[in-house]
C-alpha beads as a LAMMPS data file, in Angstrom:
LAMMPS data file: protein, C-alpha beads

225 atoms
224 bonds

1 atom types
1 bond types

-500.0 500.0 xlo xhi
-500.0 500.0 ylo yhi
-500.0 500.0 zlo zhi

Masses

1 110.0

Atoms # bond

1 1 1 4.569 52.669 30.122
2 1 1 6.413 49.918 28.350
3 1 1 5.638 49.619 24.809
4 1 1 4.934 46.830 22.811
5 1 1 6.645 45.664 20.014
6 1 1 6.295 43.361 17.254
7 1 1 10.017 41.915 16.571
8 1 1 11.144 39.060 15.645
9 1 1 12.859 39.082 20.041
10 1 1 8.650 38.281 20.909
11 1 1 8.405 35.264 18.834
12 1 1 11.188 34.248 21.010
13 1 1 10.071 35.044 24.179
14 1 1 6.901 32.725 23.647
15 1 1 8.785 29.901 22.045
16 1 1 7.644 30.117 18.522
17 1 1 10.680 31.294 17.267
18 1 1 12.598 29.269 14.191
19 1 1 15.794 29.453 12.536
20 1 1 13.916 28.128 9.175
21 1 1 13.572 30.728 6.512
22 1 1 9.990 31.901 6.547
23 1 1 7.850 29.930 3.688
24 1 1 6.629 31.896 0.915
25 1 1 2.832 32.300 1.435
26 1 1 -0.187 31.418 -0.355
27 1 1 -2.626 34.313 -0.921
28 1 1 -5.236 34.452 1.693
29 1 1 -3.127 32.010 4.629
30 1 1 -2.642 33.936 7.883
31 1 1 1.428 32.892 8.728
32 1 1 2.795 33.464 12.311
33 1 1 4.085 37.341 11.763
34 1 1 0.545 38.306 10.953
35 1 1 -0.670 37.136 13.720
36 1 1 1.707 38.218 16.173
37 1 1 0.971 41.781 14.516
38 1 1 -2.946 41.188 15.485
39 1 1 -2.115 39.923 18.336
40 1 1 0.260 42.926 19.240
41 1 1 -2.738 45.301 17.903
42 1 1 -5.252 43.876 19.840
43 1 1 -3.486 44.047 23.081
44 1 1 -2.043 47.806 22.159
45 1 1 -5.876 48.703 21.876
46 1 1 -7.499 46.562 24.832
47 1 1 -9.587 48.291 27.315
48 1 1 -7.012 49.316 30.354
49 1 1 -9.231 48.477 32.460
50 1 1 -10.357 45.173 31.157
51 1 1 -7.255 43.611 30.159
52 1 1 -6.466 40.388 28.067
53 1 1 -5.737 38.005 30.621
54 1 1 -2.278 35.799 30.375
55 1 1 -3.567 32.803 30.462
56 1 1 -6.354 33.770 27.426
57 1 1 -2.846 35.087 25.132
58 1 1 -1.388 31.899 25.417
59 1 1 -4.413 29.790 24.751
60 1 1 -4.365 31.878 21.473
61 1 1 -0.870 31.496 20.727
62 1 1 -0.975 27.855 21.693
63 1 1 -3.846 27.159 18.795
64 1 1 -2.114 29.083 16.286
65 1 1 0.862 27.046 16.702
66 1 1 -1.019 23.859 17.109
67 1 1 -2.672 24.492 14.112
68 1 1 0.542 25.589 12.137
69 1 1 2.135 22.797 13.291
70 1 1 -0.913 19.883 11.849
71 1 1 -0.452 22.159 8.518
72 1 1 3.265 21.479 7.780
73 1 1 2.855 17.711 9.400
74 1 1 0.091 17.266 6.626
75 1 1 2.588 19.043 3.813
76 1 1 5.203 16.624 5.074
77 1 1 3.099 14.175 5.068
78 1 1 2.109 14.625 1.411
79 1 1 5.361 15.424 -0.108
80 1 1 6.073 11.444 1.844
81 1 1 3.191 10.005 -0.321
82 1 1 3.948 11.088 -3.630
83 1 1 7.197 10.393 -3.160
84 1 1 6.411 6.577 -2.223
85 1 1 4.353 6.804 -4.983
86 1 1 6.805 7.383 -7.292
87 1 1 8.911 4.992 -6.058
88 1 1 6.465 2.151 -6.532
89 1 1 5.344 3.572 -10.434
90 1 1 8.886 2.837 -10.697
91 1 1 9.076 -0.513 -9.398
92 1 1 5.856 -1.534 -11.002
93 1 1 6.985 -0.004 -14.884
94 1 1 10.193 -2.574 -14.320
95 1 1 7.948 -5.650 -13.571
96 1 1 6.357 -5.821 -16.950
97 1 1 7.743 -8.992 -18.914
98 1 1 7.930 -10.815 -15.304
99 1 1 6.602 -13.296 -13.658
100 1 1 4.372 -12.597 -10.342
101 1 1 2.822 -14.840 -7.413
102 1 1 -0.858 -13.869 -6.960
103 1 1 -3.061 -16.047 -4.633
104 1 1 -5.718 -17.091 -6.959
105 1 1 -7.959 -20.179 -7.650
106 1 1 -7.846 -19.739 -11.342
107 1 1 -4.568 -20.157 -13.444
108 1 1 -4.425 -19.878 -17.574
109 1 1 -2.906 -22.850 -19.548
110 1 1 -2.083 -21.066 -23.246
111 1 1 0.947 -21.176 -26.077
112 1 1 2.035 -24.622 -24.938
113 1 1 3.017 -23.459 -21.928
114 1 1 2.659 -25.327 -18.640
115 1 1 0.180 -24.084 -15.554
116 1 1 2.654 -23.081 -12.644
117 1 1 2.253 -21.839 -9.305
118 1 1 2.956 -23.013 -5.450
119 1 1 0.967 -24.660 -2.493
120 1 1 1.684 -22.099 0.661
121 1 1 1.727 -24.160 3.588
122 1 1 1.540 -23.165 6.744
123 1 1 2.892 -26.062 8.496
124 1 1 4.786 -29.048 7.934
125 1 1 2.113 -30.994 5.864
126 1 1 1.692 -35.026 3.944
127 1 1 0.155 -36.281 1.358
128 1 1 -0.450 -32.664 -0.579
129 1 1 -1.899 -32.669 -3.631
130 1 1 -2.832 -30.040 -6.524
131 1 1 -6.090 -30.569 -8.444
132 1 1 -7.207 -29.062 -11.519
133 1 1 -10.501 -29.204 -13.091
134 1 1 -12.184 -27.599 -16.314
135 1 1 -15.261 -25.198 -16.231
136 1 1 -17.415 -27.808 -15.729
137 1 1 -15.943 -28.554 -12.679
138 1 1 -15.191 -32.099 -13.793
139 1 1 -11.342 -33.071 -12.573
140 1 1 -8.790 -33.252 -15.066
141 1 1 -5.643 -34.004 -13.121
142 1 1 -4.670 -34.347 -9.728
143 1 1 -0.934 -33.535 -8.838
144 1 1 0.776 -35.414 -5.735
145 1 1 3.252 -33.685 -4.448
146 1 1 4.041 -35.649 -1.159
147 1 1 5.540 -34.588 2.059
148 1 1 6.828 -30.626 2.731
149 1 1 7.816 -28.406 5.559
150 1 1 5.883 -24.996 6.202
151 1 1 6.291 -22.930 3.064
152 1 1 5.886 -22.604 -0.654
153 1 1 5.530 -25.939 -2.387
154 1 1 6.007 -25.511 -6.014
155 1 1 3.941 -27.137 -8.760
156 1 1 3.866 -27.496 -12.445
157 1 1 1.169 -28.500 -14.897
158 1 1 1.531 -29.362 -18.190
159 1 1 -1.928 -29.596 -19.765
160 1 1 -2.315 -33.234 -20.085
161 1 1 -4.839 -35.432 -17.964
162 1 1 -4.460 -38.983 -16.676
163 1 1 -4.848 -40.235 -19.935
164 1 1 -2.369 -38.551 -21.706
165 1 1 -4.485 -36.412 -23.508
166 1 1 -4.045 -32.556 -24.015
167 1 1 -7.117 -30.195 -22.369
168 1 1 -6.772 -27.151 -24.423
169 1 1 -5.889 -24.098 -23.417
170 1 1 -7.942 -22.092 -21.309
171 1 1 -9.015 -20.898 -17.618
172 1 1 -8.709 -24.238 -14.823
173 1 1 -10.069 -24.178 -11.506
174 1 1 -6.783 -25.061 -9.088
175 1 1 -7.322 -26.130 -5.782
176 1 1 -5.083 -28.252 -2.577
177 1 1 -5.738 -30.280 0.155
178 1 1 -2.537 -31.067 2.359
179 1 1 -3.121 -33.689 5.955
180 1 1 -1.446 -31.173 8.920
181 1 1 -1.324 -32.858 12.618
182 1 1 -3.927 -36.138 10.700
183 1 1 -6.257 -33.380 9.380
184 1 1 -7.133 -32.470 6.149
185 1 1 -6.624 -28.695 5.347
186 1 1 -7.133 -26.559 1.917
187 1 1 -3.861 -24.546 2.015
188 1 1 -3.729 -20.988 0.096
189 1 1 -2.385 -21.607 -3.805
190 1 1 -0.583 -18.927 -5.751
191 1 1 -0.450 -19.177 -9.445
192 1 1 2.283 -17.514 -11.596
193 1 1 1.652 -14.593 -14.646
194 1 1 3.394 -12.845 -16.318
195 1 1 2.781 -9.081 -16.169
196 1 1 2.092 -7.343 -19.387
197 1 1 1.286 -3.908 -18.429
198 1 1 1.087 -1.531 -15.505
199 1 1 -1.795 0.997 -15.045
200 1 1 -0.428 3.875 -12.722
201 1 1 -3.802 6.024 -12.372
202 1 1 -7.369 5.405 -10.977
203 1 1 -8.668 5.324 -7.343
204 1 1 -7.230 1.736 -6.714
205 1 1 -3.638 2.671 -6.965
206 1 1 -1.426 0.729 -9.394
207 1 1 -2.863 -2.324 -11.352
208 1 1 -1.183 -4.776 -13.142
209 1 1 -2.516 -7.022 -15.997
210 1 1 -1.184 -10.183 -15.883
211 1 1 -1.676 -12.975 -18.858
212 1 1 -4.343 -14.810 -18.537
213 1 1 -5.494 -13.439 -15.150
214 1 1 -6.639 -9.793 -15.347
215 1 1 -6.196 -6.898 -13.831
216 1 1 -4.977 -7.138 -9.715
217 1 1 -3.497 -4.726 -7.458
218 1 1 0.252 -4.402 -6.900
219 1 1 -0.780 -4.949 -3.119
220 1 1 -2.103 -8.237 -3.824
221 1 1 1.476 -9.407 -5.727
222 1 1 3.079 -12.531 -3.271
223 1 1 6.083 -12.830 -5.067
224 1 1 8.219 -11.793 -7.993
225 1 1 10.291 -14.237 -9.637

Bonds

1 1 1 2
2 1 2 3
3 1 3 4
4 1 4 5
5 1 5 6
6 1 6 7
7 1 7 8
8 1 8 9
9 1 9 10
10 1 10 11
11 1 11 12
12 1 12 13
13 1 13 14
14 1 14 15
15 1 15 16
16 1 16 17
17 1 17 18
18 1 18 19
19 1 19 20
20 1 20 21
21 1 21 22
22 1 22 23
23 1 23 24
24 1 24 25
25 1 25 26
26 1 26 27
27 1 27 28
28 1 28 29
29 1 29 30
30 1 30 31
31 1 31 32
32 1 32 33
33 1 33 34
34 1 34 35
35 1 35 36
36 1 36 37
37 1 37 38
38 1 38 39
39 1 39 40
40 1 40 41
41 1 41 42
42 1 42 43
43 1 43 44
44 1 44 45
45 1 45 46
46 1 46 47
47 1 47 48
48 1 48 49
49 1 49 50
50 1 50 51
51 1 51 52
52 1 52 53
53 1 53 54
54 1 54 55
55 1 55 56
56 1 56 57
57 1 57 58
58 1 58 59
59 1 59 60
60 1 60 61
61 1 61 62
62 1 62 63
63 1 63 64
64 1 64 65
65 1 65 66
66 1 66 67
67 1 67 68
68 1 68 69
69 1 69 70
70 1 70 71
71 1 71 72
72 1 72 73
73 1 73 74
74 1 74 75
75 1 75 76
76 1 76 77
77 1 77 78
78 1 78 79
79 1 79 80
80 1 80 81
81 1 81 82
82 1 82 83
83 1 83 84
84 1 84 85
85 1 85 86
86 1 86 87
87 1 87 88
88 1 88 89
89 1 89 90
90 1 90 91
91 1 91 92
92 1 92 93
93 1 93 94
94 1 94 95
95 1 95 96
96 1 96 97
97 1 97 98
98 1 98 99
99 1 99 100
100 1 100 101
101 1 101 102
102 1 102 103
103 1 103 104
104 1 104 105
105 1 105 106
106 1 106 107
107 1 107 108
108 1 108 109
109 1 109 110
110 1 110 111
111 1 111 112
112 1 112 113
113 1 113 114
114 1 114 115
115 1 115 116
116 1 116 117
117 1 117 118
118 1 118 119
119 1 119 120
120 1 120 121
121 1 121 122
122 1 122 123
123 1 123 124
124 1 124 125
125 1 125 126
126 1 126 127
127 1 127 128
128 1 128 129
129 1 129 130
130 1 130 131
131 1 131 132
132 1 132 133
133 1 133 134
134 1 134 135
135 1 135 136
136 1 136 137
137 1 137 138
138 1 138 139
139 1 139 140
140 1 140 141
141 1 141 142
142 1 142 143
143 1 143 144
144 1 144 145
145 1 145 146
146 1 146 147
147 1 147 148
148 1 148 149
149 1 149 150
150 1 150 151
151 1 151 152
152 1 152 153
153 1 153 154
154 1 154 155
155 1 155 156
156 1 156 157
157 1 157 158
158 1 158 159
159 1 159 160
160 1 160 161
161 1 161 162
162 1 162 163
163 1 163 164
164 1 164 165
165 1 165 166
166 1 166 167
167 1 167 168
168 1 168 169
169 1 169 170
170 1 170 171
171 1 171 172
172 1 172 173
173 1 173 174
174 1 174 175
175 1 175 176
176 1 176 177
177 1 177 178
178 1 178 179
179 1 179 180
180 1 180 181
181 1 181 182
182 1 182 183
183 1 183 184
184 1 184 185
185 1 185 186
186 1 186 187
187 1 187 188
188 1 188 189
189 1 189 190
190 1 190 191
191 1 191 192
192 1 192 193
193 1 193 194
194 1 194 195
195 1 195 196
196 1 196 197
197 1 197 198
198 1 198 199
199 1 199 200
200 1 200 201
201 1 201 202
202 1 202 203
203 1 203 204
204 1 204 205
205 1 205 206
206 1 206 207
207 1 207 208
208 1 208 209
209 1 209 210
210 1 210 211
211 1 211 212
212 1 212 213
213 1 213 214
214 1 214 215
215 1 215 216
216 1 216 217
217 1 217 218
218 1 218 219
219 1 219 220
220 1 220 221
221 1 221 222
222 1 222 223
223 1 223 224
224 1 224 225
């Protein structure tokens, strides 16, 4: 009678073989040499008479490797995210002092400094125009910014109505209108902040404060200028 045997020459045989060295372990995980060695006890005690049938060995074998297999995809897989993780704390940490394109209805006007942001068009577009108005909703100034192809239309306001006079600093509503093909369209609008600090924890991946606006996802960031 032939005997069975355990060696490294059966993992072989059944294609399961690797030229990896074996991974340490973790206490309690069943790896592929103990179960070859249940496997090889099993069929060295089987009923003679009632033998394990081929195609039932490989069905077994096939899981087990199946199974195996999902395990180190899902290792890989993790080692992958934390790694891009990483990557984009990184990226993120180095953004703090810069200016970012969020699409937003609400821009800040504070230290002087002028409201900026861009109309995204998405076609060739006339007569587009930028309005802002106050929290009452009443409008302060309306920007005309004429005739553009597809794109990002820049736009710049300085804090000063129609009049001439200065409207305090503070949160303005920002809207557009653009005429596309004789119709009039409300086109996306992106306002600019600068990013004063980077949160790299919590459930929402990384979130960055910007001046003015709150707290927004890195996903949600248009552009970095």
């Amino acid at each position: 009678m032939t005997a069975i045997s355990s060696s490294y020459n059966l993992y072989e045989d059944i294609g399961l073989a690797t030229n990896a060295p074996a991974k340490e372990k973790q206490q309690g995980q069943l790896g592929l040499e103990d179960f070859m060695n249940l496997l090889v006890t099993e069929l060295t005690h089987q009923d003679p008479f009632k033998p394990m049938e081929n195609s039932e060995m490989a069905t077994q074998v096939s899981q087990f490797a199946t199974v195996s297999g999902i395990d180190d995809l899902n290792a890989s897989f993790n080692e992958l995210r934390s790694s891009l993780t990483s990557d984009q704390a990184l990226q993120a940490a180095n953004l703090v002092g810069r200016d970012v394109l969020v699409e937003s209805n609400v821009g800040s006007l504070a230290n002087g400094e002028s409201l900026q942001g861009s109309v995204n068009l998405p076609a060739s577009a006339s007569n587009v125009r930028v309005m802002i108005t106050d929290r009452s909703g009443a409008l302060v100034r309306e920007l005309q910014l004429g005739t553009h192809e597809a794109g990002q239309v820049a736009f710049s306001w300085d804090g000063y109505d129609d009049a001439g006079d200065y409207m305090g600093d503070g949160l303005y509503q920002v809207s557009a209108v653009a005429n596309v093909d004789d119709a009039e369209m409300a086109p996306a609008v992106l306002i600019a902040a600068e990013v004063e600090s980077v949160n790299l924890g919590g459930l929402g991946g990384i979130q960055l404060n910007l001046d003015g606006l709150g707290q927004i996802s890195m996903n949600d960031v248009v552009q970095i200028q």
